[in-house]
N, C-alpha and C positions, 0 to 999 in steps of 0.2 A: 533504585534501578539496578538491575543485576546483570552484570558483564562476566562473560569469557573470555581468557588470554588462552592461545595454544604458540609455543615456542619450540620450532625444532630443529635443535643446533646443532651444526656439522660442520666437515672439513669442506676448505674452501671450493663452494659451486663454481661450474664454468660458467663466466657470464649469459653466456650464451641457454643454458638453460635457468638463469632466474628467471625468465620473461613467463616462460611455459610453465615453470611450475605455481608463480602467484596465479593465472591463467586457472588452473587448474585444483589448486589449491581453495579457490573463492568458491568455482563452479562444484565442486565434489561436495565442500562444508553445504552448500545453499539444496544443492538437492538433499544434503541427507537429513538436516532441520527439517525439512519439508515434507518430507516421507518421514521422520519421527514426530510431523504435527508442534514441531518445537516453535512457537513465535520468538522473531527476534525483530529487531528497528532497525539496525544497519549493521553493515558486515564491516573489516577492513582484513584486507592481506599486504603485508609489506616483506620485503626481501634486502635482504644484505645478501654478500658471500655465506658468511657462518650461520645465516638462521632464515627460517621461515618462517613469519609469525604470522596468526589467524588470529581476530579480534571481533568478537561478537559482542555490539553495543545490545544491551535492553533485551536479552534474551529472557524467556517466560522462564519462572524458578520450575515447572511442571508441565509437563505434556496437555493440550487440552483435554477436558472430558470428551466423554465420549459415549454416543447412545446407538446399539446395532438391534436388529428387531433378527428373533432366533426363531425359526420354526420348531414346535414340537408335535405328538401325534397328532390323527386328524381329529374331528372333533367325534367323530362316530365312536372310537376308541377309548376315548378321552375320558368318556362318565358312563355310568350305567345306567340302569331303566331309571333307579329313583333322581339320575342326575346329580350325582355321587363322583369325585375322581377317582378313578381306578389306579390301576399300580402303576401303567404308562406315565401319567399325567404328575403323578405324586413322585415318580422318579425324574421328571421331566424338571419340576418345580424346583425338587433339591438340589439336581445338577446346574440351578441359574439362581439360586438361592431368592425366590419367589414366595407369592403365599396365590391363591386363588385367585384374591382381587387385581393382581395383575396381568391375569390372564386374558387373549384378547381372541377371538375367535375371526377368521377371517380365509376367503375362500382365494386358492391356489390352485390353478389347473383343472378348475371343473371342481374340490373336493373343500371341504370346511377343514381347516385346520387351526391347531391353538398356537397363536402366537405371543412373545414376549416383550416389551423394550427395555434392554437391560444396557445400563447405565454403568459407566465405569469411572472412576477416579483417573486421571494422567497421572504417569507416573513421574518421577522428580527427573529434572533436567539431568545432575550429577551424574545419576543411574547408570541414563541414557549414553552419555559423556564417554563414561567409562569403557561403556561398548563398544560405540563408532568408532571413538578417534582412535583407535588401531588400527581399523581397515582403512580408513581416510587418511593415514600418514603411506601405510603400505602400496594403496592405489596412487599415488603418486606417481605417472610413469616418464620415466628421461629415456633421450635414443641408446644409451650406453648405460647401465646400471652395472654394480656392482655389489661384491659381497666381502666382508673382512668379521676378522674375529673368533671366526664358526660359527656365525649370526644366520638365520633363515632368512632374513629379509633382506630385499636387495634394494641401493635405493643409488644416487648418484656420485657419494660421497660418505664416508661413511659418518654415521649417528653419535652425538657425542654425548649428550642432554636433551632432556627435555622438560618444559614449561608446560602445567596445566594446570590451570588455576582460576577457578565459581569466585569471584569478586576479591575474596582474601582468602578463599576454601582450598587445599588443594586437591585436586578428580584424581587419584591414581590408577595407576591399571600396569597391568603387567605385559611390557615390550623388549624380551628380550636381552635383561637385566640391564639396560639402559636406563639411568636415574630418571625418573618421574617427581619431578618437587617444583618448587616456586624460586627455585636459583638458577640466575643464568650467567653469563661469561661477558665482561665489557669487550672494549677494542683490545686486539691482542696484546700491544704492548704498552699503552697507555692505558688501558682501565682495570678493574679487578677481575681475575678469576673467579671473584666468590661474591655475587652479586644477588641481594634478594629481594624479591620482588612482592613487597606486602601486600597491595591493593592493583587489580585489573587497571585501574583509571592513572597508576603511578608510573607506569610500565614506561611509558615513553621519555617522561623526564627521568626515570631512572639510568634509563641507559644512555641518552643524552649526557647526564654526570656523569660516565662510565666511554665517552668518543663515542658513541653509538648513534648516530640518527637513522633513526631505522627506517622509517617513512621515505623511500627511492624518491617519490617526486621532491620534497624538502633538497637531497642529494642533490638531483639533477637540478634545480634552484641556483643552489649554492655552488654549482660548477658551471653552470652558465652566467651568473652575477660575478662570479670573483675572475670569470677568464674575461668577459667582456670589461669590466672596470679596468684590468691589467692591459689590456689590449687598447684600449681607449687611451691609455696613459700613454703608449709608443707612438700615437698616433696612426694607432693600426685598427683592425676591424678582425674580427671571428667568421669564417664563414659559416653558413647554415652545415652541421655533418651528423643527422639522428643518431644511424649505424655507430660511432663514435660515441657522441654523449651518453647513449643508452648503454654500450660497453662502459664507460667509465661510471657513470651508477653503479654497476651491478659488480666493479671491480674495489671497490672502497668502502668503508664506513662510515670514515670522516672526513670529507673531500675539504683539499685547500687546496685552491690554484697557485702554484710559484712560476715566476718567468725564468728562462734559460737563454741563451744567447747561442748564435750561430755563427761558426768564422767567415767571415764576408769570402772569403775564396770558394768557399760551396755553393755557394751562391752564382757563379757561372753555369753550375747544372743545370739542364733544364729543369723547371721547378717540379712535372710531375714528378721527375726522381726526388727530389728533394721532399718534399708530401706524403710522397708513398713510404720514405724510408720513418717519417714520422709517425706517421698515423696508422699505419697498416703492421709497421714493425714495433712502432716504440709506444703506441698510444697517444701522440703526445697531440697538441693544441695547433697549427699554425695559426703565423697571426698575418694580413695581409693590408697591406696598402689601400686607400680607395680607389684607387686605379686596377685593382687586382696584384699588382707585383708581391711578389713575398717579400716579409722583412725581416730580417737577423735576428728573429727571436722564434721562442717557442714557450707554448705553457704547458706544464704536467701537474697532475693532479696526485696532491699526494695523501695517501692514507695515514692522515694522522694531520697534527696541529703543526705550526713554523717554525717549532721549536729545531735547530739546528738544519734551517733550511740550507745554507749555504753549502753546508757539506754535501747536502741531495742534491742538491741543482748543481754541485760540481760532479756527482758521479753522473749525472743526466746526462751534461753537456760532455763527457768525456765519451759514454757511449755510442749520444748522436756523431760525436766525431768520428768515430771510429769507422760506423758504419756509412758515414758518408766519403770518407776518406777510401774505404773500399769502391763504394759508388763511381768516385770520380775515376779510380784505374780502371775500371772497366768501360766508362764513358769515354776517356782519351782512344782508350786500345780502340773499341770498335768504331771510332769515328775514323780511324785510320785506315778504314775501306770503305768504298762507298756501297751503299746496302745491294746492290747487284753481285759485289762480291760473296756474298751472305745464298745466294737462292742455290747453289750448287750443294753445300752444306746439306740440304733440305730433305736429300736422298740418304740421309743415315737418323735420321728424325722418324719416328713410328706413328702413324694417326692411332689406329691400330692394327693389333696384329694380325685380323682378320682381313683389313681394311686396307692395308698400304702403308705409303710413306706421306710424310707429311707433301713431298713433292707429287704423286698421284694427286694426293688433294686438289693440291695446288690446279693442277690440270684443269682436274672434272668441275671444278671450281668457276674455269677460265669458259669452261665448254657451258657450264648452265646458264651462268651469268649473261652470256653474250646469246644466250638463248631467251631467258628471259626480256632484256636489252629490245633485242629484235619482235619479240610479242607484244613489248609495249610502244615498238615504231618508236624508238628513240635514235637519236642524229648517229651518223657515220661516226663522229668525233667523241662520240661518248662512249660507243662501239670500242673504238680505240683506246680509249682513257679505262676500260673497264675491262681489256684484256693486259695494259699493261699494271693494273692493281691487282690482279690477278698475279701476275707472275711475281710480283713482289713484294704480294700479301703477307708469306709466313714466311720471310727470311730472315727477322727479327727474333726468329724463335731458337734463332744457332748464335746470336748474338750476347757477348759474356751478362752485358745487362739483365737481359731478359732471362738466361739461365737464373741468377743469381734472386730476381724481380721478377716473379712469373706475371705478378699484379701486370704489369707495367705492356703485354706484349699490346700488339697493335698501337700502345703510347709513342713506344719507342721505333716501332717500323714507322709509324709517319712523321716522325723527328729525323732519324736517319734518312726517308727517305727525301724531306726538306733540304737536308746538308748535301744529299748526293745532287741536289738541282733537280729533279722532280715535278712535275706539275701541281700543283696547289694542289687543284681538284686528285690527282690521285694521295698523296700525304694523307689529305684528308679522309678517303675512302679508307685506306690502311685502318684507320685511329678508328674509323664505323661501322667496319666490319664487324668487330664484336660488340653493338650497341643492340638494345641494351643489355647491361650487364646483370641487372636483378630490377625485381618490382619499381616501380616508377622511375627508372633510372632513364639518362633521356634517350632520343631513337635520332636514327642516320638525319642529316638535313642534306642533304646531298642526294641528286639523284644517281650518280655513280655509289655511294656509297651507297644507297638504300638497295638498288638492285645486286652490289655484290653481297653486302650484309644476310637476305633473301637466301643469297646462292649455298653461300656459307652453312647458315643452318637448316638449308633442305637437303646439300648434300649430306652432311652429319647426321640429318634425322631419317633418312634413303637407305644409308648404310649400317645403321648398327640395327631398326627394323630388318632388314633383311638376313641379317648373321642370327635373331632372336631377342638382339638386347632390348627388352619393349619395358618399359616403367610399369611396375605393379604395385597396387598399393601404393604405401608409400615409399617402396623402394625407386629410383630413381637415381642411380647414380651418374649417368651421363649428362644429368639436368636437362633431357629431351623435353621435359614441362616447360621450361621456361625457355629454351630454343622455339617450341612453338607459338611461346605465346608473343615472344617478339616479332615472329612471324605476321601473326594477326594483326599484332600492334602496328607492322611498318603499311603492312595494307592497309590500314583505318586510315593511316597519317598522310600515305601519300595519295591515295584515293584510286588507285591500281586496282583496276577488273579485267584479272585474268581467269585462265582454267589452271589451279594448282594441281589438279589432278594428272594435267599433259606436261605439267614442269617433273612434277615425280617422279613416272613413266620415262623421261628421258635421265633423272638424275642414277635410276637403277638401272639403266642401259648403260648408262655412263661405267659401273662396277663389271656390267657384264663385260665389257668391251675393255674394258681397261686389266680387270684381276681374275677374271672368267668365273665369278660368282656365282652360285647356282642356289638357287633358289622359289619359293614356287608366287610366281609375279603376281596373278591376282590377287594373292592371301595378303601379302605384304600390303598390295596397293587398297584393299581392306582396310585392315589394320591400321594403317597410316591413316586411313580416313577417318575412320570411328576414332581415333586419338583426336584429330583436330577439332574433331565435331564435338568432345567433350570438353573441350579446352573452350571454345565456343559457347558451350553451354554452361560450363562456369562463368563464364565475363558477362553473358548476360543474364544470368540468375543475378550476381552481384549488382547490373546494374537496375534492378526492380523491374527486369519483365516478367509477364505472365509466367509461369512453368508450362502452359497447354500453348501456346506461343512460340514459345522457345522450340518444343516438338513439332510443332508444325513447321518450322522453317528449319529444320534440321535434316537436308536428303544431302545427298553425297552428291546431285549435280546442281548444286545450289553455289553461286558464287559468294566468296567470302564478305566480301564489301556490302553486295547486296542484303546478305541476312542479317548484318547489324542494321543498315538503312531501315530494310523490312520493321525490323523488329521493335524500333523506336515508335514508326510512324501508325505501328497495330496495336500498339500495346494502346495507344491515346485512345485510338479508335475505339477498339472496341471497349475500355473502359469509360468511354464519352456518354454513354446511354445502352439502356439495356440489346442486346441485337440477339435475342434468341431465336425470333421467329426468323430473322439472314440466318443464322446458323442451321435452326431445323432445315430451313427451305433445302440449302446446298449440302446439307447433310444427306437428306433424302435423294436428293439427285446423286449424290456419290453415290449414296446403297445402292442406285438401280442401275449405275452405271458402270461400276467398277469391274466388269469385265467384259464391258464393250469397249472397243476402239474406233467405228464410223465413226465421222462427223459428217458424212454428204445428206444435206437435208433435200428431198425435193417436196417443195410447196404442192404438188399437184396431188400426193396425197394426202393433203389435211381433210380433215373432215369436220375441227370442231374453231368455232371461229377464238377458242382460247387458245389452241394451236397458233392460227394466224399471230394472235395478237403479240404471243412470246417469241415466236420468231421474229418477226417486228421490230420488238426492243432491242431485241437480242443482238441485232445485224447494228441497231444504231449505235447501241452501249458496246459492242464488239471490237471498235474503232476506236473509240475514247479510251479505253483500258488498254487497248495497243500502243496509242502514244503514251498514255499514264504511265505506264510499265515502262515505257522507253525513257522514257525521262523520270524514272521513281519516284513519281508524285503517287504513292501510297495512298495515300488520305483521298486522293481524290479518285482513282480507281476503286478502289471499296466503295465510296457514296456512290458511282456510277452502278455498280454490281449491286449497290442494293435497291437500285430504282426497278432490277428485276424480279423480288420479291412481290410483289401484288400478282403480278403476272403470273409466276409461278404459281403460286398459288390459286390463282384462277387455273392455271393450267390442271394443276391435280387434280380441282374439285370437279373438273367437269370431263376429265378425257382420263380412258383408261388406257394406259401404257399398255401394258404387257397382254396384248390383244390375243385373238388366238389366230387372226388375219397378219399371216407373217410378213409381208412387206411394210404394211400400217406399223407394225410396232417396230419392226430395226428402224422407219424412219423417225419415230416419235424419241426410241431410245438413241439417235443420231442430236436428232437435236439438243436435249438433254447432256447429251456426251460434250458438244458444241458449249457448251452454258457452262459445264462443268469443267471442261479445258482453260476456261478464262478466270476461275477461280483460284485451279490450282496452279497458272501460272506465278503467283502472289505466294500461297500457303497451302499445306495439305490443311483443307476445311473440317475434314472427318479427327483433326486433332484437337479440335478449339470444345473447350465446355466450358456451356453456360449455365 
């Protein structure tokens, strides 16, 4: 069995991009095997800091054969009277290294031509090796690249060595004067520099003997087993933190969990300071009580074995100190006003510079909120609870904690504004305001909080749309993707069917009115729409709906809530059993309708009793699709709409629309329109293919 090692050792990656480049590293190697027809059994990519390694188990020692059939002249050309090759043919022959009896005659576009099947050898993997794996190290792409040395190539970190190595062979190639050999580098200070790597299949225990585990999940294994064992033993618990584990993977090579200790007087913090100052600043483990409480310790993961632990878990615990001991001056200072002292501050704070101050914010904030509030007929007392969250939403943000903990804002306003005596319900809105904070993070439970949280990221996404700042590509720097998509999220959750379009509309009144903003209001309110509606269109592509589905429910006066409901209960549908002939039927009626607008049928000109019969149904099934709709029983609206298909079609076969008797047809295309109106109330029809 013949295996490929590829090792590409470098200065230490940001964690942050090991995730993307194994990602990318797997998917680049697997198309270019595949496009050089290379067979292989199984892949593996693994990531440290210092290396990227690529491991191709059971790859073919040779490219498969291969047989293409080559046209040469036609056959009129080919031979002469006595049926003799001519000089065409005989050039034809040499150039594919043939004889006669491989020749095949066969006809191409009306004409005889001589054709060949010419067979080729694969060429040896090695070869091939030599070529790729240069463009497959260089296509590598991180958000920030770099270049050192006077090197051409640019990559995250710069290149130190490299591994390439056919079972014990090694594939050299020329990168740059960057070593090409079968040596690579252990842990940096426990293992050797001069590490060689005989055999593909030794690769792993080598470096293993060398602090190397190269294999990330083994890593994350081994930091999730020795923290919870350690944590277990305090009589404490781990709590679940991916974001965390999967940094500490990608920060180590040879992880050991060691405990550290915390001085019980920090421990008056509130604990989100305490957490944050851990895990966000320092990396480190908390360990927590079954009841939730924190407890006096912490676990760090350290790159390398225990040898001289004591010493590291004394510089650990002197830094946590430090920085908690700063933590706490800041925590006394600003408890020493109560957070109403804080909102005055708010007028030297920048949203931005286009935009105002963080206290305009604040305002247009107060003004949406209580707008929204009022659309959803929510109580006078909530009204109140959500202008006074409002006014003392961002005043945590002049607060020294929060300077210092930017993590922490909204944490800390509804802690302060607990201590100022505050209403539960607003504390709580403060902290929900910014929920949620990235992918699966959780959403507002609060109906104060859900509607100001709402307010929050429409005014932000109102105003930097309307200055130009709109997300392209993947540029995004305001994180307007994921403001909107929390958007989406808090109307799925709370089940809120509004018009976001009429919240918008007042959020960019709110700019005109407050900063005199000038700008051109349909384009924005555009723009703003086609953004949400792809944001939309992504959540439901992920969640396996149709793609002609998805289009179909995607108009700009489509409520939000409704097109997810929509789109669950159409996808079953019409996946349930074939429905082409529902689709031609209302298809066809869209083509003949789409730019009539009557609907006034009068019966007194029918003429064909297929007419009668469709209008008939029509009027009875016109009712049941009215409450369907009203109540989103989808599933059961569609089966109503397709009891009009027979009919329809009876209708066609026997009655011709487009009369040249002008009242007979605008009323035939009335009814029709009538039929068609009921359809698109649901989904535009004319988007669905079967």
């Amino acid at each position: 069995m013949n295996n490929y090692l590829l090792e590409i050792g470098v200065e230490e990656l940001p964690s942050r991009f090991v995730g993307m480049a194994i990602e990318q590293l797997k998917g680049k190697a697997e198309k270019l095997l595949n496009e050089y027809k290379i067979d292989f059994e199984k892949m593996y990519v693994y990531a440290t800091p210092r290396r990227l390694s690529l491991i191709v188990k059971n790859i073919a020692e040779k490219q498969e054969d291969s047989t293409k059939e080559v046209k040469g002249p036609s056959a009129k050309i080919a031979f002469d009277e006595n049926n003799n090759p001519t000089k065409p043919l005989e050039g034809f022959m040499k150039s594919q290294g043939i004889t006669q009896e491989d020749i095949i005659i066969k006809e191409f576009k009306g004409t005889q031509y001589v054709f060949a099947n010419i067979s080729s050898g694969g060429i040896k993997t090695t070869e091939i090796l030599k070529n790729i794996i240069p463009d497959l190290i260089k296509n590598i792409n991180f958000p920030k690249n770099m270049r050192w040395g006077g090197k051409n190539i640019r990559f995250a970190r710069p290149i130190r060595w490299i591994v390439s190595l056919f079972n014990d062979e090694i594939v050299e190639f020329d990168f740059e004067n960057i070593p090409v050999s079968n040596k690579t580098h252990g842990h940096r200070f426990l293992g050797s520099s001069n590490v060689v790597v005989d055999r593909v299949e030794n690769y792993e225990k080598i470096l293993k003997d060398n602090y190397v585990i190269i294999n990330q999940d083994d890593r994350c294994e081994t930091i999730k087993f020795g923290s919870n064992k350690i944590a277990k033993s305090l009589g404490g618990e781990i709590h679940s933190n991916p974001e965390l584990l999967e940094e500490l993977t990608y920060i180590v090579e040879y992880p050991t969990p060691i405990k550290g200790d915390i001085k019980k007087e920090y421990l008056i913090l509130p604990k989100e300071v305490v957490t944050t100052t851990m895990i966000d600043h320092l990396r480190y483990i908390p360990v927590y009580a079954p009841n939730g409480e924190l407890l006096p310790y912490f676990i760090t993961i350290r790159n390398g074995n225990e040898d001289y632990k004591d010493i590291v878990i004394a510089g650990n615990e002197k830094v946590l100190g430090a920085r908690l001991e700063d933590a706490k001056f800041f925590y006394e200072d600003d408890i020493s006003k109560s957070l109403e002292d804080y909102v005055e501050n708010l007028n030297g704070v920048m949203f931005h510079e286009e935009l105002g101050t963080m206290m305009q914010k604040e305002r247009r904030n107060a003004t949406l909120s209580k707008k929204i509030g009022k659309t959803l007929l929510v109580a006078d007392e909530a009204i109140e609870d959500i202008e006074r969250v409002a006014h003392l939403s961002k005043a945590d943000l002049t607060t020294k904690m929060v300077i210092e903990f930017t993590e922490l804002q909204g944490v800390m306003g509804s802690i302060y504004a607990k201590k100022s005596g505050e209403k539960d319900i607003v504390s709580t809105a403060i902290r929900e305001q910014y929920l949620p904070r990235f992918a699966g993070d959780e959403l507002p439970n609060t109906t104060v909080g859900s509607i100001f949280s709402l307010a929050d990221k429409l005014d932000t996404i109102a105003g930097l749309f309307a200055i130009g700042e709109i997300p392209t590509g993947s540029a995004d720097p305001f994180k307007l993707r994921r403001l909107a998509i929390g958007v989406i999220n808090i109307i799925r959750k709370t089940g809120w069917k509004f018009d976001l379009k009429d919240i918008l509309i007042t959020s960019l009144y709110e700019y005109i009115e407050t900063l005199g903003l000038t700008f051109n209001h349909e384009e924005v309110i555009e723009k703003i729409d086609e953004f949400f509606l792809a944001r939309i269109k992504t959540m439901l592509h992920e969640e396996g709906i149709r793609y002609d589905i998805i289009d179909s429910l995607l108009r700009d006066d489509e409520i939000i809530l409704e097109i997810f409901e929509k789109a669950q209960e159409l996808n079953t549908w019409f996946e349930k059993e074939d429905r082409t002939n529902f689709v031609d039927s209302f298809v066809r009626i869209n083509n003949m309708t789409k730019d009539f607008d009557n609907t006034e049928v009068d019966k007194s000109l029918f003429k064909d009793e297929a007419e009668t019969n469709l209008y008939n149904q029509y009027l009875e099934v016109h009712e049941l699709v009215s409450d369907n709709i009203e109540s989103m029983e989808i599933t059961s609206a569609m089966d109503n709409l397709n009891s009009l298909v027979k009919y329809i079609d009876e209708y066609f076969e026997n009655v011709m629309v487009m009369t040249k008797e002008e009242d007979i047809k605008n009323n035939r295309l009335s009814l029709l329109n009538s039929v068609e109106n009921d359809i698109q109330r649901i989904l535009s029809i004319e988007k669905i293919v079967q």
